[in-house]
C-alpha positions as CSV (number, residue, x, y, z in Angstrom):
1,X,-2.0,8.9,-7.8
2,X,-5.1,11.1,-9.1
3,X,-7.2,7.8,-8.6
4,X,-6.0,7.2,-5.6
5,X,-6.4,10.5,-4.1
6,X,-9.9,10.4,-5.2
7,X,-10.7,7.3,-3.9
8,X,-9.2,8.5,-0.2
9,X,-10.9,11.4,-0.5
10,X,-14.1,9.6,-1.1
11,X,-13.8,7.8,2.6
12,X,-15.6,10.0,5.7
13,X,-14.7,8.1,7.7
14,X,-12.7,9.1,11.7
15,X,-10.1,6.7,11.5
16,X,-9.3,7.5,8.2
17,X,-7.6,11.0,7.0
18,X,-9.0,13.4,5.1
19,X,-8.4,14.5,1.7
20,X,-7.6,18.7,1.3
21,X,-6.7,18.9,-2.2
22,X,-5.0,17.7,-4.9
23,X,-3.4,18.7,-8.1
24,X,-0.3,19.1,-10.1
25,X,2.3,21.3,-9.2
26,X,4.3,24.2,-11.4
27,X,6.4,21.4,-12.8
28,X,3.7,18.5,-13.4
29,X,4.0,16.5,-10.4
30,X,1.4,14.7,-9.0
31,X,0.4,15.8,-5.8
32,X,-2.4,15.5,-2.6
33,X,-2.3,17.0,1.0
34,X,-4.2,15.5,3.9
35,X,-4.2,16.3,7.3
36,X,-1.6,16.4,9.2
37,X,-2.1,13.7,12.1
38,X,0.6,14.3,15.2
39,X,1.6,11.3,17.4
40,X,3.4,8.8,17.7
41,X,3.8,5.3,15.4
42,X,2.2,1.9,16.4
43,X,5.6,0.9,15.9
44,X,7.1,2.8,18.2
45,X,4.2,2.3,21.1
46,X,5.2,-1.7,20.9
47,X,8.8,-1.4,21.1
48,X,7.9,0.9,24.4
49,X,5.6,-1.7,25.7
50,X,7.9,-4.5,27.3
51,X,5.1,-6.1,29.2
52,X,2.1,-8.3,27.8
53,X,0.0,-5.5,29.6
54,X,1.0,-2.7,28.6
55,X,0.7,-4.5,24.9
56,X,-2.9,-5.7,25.9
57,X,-3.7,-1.5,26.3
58,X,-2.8,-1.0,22.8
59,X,-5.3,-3.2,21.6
60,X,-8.2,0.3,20.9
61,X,-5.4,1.7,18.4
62,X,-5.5,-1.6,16.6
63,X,-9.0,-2.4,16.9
64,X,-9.7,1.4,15.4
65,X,-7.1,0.7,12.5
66,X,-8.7,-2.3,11.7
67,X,-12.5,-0.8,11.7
68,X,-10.8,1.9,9.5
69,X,-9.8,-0.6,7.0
70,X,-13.1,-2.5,7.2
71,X,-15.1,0.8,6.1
72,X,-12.9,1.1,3.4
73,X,-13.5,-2.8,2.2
74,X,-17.1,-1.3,2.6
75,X,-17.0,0.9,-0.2
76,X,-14.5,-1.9,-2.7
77,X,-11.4,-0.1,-1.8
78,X,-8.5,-2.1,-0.7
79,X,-5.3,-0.3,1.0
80,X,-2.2,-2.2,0.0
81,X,0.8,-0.8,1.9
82,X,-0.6,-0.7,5.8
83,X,2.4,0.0,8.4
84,X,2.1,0.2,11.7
């Protein structure tokens, strides 16, 4: 967890969130905060979209997840648990 916190916290990047702080907590846990990002899922935007248009106009949120991910591959880091 400590590695991967640093490793998010190392990304400045706009797609990706950022990093406030981590540390342990009065019992020993692991812990890191980011920011908290309000909206709604990918997930949830595709089941709404019942047409192949509306689907097309969702095609920016994936594009900016996927240039998110590619500045990350920049820097060696691989994210392996993406969701939508």
């Amino acid at each position: 967890l400590r590695r991967e916190a640093r490793l998010t916290a190392e990304l400045d990047h706009p797609g990706i969130v950022p990093v406030y702080d981590a540390g342990r907590t009065g019992e020993g846990r692991l812990f890191y905060t980011m920011r908290l990002v309000r909206g709604r899922t990918l997930a949830d935007l595709l089941h709404e979209a019942t047409t192949p248009a509306e689907r097309l106009r969702l095609d920016p949120n994936l594009l900016d997840a996927c240039r998110a991910v590619a500045f990350a591959h920049t820097k060696c880091i691989v994210h392996r648990d993406l969701k939508p």
